[in-house]
Structures are given as structure tokens and as C-alpha cells.
N, CA, C and O atoms as a MOPAC input file, in Angstrom:
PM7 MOZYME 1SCF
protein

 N     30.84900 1    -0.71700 1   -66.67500 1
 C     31.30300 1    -1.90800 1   -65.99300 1
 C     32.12600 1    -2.73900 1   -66.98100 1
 O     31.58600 1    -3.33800 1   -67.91100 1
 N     33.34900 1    -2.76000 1   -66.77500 1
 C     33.98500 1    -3.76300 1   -67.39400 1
 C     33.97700 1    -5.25500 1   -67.45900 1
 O     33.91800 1    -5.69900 1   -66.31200 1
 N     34.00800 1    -6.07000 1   -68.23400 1
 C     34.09300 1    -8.11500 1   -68.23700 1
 C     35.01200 1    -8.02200 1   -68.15700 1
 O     35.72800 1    -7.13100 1   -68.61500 1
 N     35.35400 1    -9.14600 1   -67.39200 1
 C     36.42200 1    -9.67700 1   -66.41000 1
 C     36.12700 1   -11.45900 1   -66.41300 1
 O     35.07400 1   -11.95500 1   -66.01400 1
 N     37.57000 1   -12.42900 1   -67.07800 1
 C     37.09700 1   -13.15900 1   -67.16100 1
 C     38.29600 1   -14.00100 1   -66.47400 1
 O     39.43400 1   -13.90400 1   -66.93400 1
 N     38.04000 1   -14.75700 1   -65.45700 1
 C     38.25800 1   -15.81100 1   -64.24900 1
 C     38.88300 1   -17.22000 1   -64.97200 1
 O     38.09200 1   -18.11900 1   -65.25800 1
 N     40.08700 1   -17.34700 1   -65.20600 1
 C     39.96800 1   -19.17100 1   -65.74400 1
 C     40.37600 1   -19.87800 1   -64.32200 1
 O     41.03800 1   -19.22500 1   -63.51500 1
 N     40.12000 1   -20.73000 1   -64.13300 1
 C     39.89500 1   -21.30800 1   -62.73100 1
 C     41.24500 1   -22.87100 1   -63.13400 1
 O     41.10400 1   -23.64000 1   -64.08500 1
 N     42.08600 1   -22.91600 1   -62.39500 1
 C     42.81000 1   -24.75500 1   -63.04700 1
 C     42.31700 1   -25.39600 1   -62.12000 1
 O     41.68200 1   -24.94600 1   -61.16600 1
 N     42.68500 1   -26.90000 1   -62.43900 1
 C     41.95000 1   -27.95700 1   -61.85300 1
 C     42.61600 1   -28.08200 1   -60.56300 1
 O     43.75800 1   -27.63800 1   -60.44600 1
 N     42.11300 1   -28.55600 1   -59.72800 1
 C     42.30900 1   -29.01100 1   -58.19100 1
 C     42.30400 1   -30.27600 1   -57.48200 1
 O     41.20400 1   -30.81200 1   -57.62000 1
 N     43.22900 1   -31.07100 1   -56.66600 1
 C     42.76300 1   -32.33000 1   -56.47800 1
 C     42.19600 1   -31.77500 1   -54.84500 1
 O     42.59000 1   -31.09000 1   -53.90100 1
 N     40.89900 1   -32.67000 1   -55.31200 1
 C     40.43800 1   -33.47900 1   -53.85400 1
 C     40.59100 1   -34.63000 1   -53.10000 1
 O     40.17700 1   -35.74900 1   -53.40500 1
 N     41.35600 1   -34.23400 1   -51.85200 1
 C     41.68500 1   -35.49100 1   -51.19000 1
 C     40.67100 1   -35.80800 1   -49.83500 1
 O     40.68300 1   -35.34600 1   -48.69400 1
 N     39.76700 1   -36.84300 1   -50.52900 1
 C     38.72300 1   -37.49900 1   -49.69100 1
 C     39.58700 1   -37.42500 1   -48.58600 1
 O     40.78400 1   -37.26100 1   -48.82400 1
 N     39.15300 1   -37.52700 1   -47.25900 1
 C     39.62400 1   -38.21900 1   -46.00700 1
 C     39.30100 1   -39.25700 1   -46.00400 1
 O     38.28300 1   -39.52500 1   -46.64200 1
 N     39.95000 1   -40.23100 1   -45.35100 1
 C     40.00500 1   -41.57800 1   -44.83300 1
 C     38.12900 1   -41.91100 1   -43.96400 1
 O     37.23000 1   -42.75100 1   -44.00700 1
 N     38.38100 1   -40.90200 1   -43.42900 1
 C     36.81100 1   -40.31800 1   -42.59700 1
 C     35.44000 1   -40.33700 1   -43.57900 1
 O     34.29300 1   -40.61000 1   -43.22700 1
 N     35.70700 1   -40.12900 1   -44.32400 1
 C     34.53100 1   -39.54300 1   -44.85900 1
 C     33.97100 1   -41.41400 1   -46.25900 1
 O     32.85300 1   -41.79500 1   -46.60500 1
 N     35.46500 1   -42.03500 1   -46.62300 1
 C     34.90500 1   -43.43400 1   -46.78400 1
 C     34.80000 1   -44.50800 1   -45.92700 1
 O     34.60400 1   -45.61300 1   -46.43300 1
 N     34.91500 1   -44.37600 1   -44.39100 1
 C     34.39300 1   -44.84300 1   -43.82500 1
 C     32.75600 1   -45.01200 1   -43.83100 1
 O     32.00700 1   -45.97700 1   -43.99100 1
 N     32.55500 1   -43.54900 1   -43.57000 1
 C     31.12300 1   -43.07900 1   -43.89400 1
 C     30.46200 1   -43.64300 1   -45.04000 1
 O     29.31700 1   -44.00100 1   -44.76500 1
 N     30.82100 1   -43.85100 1   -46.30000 1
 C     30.27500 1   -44.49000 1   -46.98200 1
 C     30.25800 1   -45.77900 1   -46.86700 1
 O     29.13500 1   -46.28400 1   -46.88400 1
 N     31.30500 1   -46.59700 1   -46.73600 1
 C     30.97300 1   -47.86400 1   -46.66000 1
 C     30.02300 1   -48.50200 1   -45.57500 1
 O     29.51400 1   -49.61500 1   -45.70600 1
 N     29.80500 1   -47.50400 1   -44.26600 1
 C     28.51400 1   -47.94200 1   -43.55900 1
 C     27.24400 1   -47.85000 1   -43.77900 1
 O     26.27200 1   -48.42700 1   -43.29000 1
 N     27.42800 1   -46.64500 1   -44.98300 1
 C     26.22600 1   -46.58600 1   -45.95500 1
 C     25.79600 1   -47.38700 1   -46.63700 1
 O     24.59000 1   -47.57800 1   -46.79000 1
 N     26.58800 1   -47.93800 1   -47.11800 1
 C     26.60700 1   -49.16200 1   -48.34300 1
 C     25.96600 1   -50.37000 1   -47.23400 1
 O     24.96700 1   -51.01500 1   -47.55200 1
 N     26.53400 1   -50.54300 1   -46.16100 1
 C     25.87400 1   -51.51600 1   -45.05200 1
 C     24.78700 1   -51.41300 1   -44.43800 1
 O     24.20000 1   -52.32200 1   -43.85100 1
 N     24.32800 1   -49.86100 1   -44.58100 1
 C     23.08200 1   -49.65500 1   -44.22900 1
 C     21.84900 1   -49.89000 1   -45.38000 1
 O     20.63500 1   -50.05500 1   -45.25700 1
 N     22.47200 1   -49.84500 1   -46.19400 1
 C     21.49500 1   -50.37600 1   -47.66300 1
 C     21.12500 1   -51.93500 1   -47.48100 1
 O     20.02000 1   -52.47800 1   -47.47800 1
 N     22.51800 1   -52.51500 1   -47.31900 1
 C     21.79400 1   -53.95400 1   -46.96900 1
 C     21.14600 1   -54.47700 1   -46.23600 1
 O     20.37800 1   -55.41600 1   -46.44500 1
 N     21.42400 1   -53.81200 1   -45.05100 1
 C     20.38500 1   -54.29800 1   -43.88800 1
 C     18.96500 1   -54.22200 1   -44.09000 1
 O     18.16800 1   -55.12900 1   -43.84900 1
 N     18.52900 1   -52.36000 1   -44.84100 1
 C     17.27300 1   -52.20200 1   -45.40600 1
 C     16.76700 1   -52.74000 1   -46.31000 1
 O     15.56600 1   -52.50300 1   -46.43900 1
 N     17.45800 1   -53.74600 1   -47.39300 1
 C     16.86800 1   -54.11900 1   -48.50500 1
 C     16.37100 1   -55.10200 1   -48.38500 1
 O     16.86000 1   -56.11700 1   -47.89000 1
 N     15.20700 1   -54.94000 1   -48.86700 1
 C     13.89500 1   -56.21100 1   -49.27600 1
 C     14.00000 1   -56.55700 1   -50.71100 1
 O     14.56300 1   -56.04900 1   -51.68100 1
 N     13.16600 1   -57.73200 1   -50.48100 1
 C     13.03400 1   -58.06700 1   -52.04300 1
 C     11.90000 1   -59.41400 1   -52.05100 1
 O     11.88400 1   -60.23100 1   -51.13100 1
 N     11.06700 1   -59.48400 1   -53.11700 1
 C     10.30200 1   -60.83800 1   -52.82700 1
 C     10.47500 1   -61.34100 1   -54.10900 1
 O      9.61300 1   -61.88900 1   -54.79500 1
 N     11.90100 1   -61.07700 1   -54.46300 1
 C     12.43600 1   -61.87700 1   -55.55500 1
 C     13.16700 1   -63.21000 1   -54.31200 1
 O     13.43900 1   -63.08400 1   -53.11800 1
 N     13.31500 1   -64.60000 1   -55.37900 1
 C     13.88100 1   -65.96900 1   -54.48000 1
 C     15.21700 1   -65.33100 1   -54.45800 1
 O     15.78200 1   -65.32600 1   -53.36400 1
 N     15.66800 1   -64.93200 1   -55.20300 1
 C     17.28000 1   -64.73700 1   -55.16300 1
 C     17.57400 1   -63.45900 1   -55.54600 1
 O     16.82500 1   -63.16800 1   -56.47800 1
 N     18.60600 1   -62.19100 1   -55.16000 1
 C     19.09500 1   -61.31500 1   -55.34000 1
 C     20.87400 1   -60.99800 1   -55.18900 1
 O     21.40700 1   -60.98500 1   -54.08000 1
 N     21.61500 1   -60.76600 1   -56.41100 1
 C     22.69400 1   -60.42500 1   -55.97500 1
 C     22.98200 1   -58.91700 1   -55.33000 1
 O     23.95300 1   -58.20700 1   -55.07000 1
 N     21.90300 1   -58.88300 1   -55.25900 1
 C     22.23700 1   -56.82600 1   -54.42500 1
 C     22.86100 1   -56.72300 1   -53.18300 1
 O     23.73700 1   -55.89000 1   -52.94800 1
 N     22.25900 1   -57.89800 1   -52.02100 1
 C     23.18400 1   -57.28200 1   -50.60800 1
 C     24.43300 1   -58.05600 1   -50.79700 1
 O     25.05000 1   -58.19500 1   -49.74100 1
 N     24.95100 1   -58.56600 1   -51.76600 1
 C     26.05500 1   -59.19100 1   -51.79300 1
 C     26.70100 1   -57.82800 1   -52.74000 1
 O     27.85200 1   -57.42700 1   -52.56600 1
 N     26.12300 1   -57.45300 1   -53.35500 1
 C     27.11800 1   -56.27300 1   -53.80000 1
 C     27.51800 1   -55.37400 1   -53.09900 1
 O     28.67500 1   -54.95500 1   -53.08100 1
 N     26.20600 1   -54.80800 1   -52.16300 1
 C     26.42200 1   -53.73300 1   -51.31900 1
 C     27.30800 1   -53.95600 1   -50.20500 1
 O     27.69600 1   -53.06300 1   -49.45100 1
 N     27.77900 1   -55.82000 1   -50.08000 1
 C     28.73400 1   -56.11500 1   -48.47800 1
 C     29.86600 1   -55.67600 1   -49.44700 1
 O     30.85300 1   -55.14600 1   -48.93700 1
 N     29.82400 1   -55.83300 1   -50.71300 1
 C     31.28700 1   -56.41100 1   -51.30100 1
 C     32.06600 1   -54.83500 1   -51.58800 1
 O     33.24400 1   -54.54900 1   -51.37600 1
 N     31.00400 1   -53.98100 1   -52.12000 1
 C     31.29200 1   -52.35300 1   -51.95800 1
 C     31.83400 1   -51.83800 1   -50.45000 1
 O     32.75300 1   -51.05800 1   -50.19900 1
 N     30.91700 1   -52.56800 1   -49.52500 1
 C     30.99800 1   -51.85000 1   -48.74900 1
 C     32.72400 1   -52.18600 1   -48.10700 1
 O     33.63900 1   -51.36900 1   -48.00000 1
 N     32.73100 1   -53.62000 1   -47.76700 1
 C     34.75800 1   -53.87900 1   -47.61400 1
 C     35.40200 1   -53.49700 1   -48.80800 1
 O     36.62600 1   -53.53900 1   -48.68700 1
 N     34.99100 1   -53.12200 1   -49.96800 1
 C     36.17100 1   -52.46800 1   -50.95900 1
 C     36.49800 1   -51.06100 1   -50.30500 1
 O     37.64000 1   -50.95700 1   -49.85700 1
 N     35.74200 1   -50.07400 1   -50.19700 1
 C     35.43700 1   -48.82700 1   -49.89000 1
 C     36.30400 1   -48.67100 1   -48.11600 1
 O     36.95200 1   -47.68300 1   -47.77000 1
 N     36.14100 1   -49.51900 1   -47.53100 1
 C     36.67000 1   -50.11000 1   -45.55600 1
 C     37.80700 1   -50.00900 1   -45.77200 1
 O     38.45500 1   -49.23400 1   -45.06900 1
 N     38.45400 1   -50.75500 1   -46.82000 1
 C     39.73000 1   -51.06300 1   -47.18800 1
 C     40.58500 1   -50.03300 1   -47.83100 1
 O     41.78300 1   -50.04500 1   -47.54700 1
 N     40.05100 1   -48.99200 1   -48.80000 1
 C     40.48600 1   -47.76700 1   -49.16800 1
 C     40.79600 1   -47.09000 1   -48.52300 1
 O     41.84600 1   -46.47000 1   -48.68800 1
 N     39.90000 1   -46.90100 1   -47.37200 1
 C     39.93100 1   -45.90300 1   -46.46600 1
 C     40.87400 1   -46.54700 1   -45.24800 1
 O     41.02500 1   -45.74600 1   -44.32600 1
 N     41.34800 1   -47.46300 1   -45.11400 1
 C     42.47200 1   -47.68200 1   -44.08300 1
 C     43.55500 1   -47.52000 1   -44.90200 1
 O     44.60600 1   -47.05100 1   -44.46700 1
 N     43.40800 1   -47.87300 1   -46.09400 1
 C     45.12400 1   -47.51500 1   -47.10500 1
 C     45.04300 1   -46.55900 1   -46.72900 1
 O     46.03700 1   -46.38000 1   -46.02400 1
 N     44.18900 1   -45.36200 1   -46.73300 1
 C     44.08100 1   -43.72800 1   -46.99100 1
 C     44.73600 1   -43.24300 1   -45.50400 1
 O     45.38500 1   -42.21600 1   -45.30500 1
 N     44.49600 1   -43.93000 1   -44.85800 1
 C     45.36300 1   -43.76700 1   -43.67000 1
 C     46.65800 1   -43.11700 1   -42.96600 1
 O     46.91700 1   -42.34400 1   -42.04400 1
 N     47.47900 1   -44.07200 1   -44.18500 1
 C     48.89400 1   -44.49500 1   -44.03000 1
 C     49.65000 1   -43.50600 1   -45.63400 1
 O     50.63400 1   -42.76600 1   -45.63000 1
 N     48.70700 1   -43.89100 1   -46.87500 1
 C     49.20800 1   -43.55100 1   -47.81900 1
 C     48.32300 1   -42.63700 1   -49.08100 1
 O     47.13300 1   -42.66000 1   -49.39600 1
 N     49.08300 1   -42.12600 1   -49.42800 1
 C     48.06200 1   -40.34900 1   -50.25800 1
 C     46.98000 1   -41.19700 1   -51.18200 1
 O     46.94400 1   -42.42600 1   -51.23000 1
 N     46.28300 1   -40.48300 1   -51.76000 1
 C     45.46800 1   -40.75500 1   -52.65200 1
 C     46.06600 1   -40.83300 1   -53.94700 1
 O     45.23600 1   -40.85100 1   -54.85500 1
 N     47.43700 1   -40.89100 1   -54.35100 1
 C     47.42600 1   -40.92500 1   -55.60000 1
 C     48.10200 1   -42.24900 1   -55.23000 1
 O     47.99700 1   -43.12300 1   -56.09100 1
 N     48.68900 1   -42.52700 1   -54.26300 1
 C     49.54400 1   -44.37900 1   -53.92800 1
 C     48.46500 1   -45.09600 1   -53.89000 1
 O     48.61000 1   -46.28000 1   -54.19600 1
 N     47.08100 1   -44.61900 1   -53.51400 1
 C     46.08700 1   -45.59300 1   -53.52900 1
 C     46.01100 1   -46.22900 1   -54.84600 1
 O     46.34200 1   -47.28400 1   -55.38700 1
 N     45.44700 1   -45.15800 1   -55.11300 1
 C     44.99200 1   -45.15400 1   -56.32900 1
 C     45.78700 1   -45.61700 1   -57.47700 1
 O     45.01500 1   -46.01900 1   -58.34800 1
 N     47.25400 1   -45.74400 1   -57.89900 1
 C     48.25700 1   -45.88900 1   -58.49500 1
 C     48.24600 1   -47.84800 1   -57.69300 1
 O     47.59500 1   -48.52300 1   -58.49000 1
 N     48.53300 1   -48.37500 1   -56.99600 1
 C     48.63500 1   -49.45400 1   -56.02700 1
 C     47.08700 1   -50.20400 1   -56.91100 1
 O     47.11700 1   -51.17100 1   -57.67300 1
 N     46.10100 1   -49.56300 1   -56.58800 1
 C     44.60800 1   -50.27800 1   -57.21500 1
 C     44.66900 1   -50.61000 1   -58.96800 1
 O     44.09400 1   -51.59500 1   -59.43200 1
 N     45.54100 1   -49.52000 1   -59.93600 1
 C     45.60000 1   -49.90600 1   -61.03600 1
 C     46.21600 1   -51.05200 1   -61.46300 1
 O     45.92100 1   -51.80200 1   -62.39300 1
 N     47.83500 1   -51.12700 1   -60.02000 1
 C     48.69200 1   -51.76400 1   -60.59800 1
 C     47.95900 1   -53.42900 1   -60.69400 1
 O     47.93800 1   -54.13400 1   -61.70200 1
 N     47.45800 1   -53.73200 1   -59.48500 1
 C     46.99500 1   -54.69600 1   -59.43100 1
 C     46.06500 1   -55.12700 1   -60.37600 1
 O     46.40600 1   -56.29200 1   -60.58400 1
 N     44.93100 1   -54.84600 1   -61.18900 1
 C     44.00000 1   -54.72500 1   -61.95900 1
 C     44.67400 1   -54.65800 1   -63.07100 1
 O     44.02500 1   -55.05600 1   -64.03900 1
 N     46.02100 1   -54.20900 1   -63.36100 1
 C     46.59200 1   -54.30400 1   -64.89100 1
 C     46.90500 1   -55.79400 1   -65.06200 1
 O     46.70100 1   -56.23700 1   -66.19200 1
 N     47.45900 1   -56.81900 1   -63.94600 1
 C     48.06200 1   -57.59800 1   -64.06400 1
 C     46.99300 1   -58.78400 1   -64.78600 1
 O     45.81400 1   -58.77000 1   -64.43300 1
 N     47.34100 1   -59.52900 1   -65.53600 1
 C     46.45300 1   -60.35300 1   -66.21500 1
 C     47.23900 1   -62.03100 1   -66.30100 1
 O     48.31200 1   -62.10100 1   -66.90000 1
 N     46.73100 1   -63.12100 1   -65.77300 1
 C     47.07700 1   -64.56500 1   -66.56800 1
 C     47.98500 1   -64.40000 1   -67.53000 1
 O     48.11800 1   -63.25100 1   -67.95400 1
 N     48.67700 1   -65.28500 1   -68.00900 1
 C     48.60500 1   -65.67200 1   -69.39100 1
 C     47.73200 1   -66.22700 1   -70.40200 1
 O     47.75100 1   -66.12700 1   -71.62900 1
 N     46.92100 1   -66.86600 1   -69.56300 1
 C     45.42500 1   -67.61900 1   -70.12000 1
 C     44.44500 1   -66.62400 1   -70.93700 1
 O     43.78300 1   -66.79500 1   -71.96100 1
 N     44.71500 1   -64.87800 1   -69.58100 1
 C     43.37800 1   -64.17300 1   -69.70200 1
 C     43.02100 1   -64.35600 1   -71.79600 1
 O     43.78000 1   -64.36600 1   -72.76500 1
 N     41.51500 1   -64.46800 1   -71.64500 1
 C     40.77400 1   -64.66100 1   -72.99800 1
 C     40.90400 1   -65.47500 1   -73.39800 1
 O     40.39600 1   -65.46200 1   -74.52000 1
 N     41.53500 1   -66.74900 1   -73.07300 1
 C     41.37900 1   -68.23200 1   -73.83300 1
 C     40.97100 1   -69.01100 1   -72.99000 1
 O     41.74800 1   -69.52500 1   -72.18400 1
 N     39.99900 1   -69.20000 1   -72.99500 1
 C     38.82900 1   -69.94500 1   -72.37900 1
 C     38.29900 1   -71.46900 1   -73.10700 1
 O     38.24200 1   -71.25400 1   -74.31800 1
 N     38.01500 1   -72.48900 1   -72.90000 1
 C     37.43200 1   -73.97200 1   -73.52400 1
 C     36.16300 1   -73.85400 1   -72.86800 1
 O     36.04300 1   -73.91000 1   -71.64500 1
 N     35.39900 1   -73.72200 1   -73.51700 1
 C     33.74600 1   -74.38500 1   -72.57200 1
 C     33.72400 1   -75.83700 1   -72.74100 1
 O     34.49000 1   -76.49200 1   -73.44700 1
 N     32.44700 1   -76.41100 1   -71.77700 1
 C     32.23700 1   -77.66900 1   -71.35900 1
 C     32.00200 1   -78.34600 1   -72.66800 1
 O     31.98900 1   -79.57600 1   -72.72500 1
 N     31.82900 1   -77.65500 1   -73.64400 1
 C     31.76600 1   -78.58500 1   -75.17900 1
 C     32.78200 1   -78.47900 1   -76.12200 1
 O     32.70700 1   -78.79500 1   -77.31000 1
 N     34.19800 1   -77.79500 1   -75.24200 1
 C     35.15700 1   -78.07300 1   -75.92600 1
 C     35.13200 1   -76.51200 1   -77.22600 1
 O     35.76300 1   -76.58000 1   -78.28000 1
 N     34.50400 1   -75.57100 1   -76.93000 1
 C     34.56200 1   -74.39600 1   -77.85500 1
 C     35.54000 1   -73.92700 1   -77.64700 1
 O     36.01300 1   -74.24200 1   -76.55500 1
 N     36.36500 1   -72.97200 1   -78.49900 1
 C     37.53700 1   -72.52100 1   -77.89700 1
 C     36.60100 1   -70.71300 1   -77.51000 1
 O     35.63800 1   -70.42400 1   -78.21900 1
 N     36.96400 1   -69.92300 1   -76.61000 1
 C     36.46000 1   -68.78300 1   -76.04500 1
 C     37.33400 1   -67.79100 1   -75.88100 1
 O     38.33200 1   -68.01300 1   -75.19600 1
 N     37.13700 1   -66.51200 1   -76.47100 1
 C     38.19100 1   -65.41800 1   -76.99600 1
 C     37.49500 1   -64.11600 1   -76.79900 1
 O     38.05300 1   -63.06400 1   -77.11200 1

């Protein structure tokens, strides 16, 4: 029997639009279920805030490929203030 050896290249996967729908009702179904007998929790506020990030992907995904998404989500997130990292706190510190 001879070895025989397979190199495999990489592949993109393109989620459907369908299938993050599905998650983000997941993410909504977490909140509805979650308890807590803590006074305060930021969790179902994460899980609403996942869940319209994820709503919103998936209607871009719609209209436009996964790499415009995705390329469109960096651009925005690169953009920064001029301020960003110089910060004053309430006692006048400078913050960097």
C-alpha cells in the first residue's frame, strides 16, 4: 500500500444571511431565559445588543458579500477622534 499525501487550501465560508438570523434569535432567546438574583446585571443588555448587531449583519448579508460586510465593519471601527486617548478626569489628571 502506498502513502499518499492530500494538502487541502483554504476555503471561504459564506454564512447565509439565514442562518444569522438564527442566531441573533438565539441571543434573544438567552435573554428572555436569564435569571439572576444579582440587583443588577449587564448580561441581557449584552445579549439585546449582540443580538441587533448580528440582525443587522445579516440584512447587510442580504444585499452585499461577506467580504463588503466585513471590509464596511473594519472601515468604520478604524476611524478614531482626534481626542481618541486624551482624556482629563474629574480631578483634572491628564489620561493616555
Amino acid at each position: 500500500m502506498a502513502n499518499h499525501t492530500i494538502h487541502v487550501g483554504t476555503a471561504a465560508v459564506n454564512l447565509s444571511p439565514d442562518l444569522f438570523h438564527e442566531y441573533a434569535l438565539q441571543y434573544v432567546d438567552c435573554e428572555r431565559c436569564f435569571q439572576t438574583d444579582a440587583r443588577y446585571s449587564p448580561v441581557p443588555y449584552f445579549l439585546l445588543c449582540r443580538s441587533i448587531e448580528i440582525e443587522l449583519k445579516a440584512r447587510h448579508l442580504e444585499s452585499k458579500s461577506t467580504r463588503e460586510v466585513k471590509n464596511r465593519h473594519v472601515s468604520l471601527g478604524a476611524s478614531k477622534p482626534a481626542t481618541h486617548g486624551r482624556f482629563k478626569t474629574s480631578r483634572g489628571v491628564n489620561v493616555q
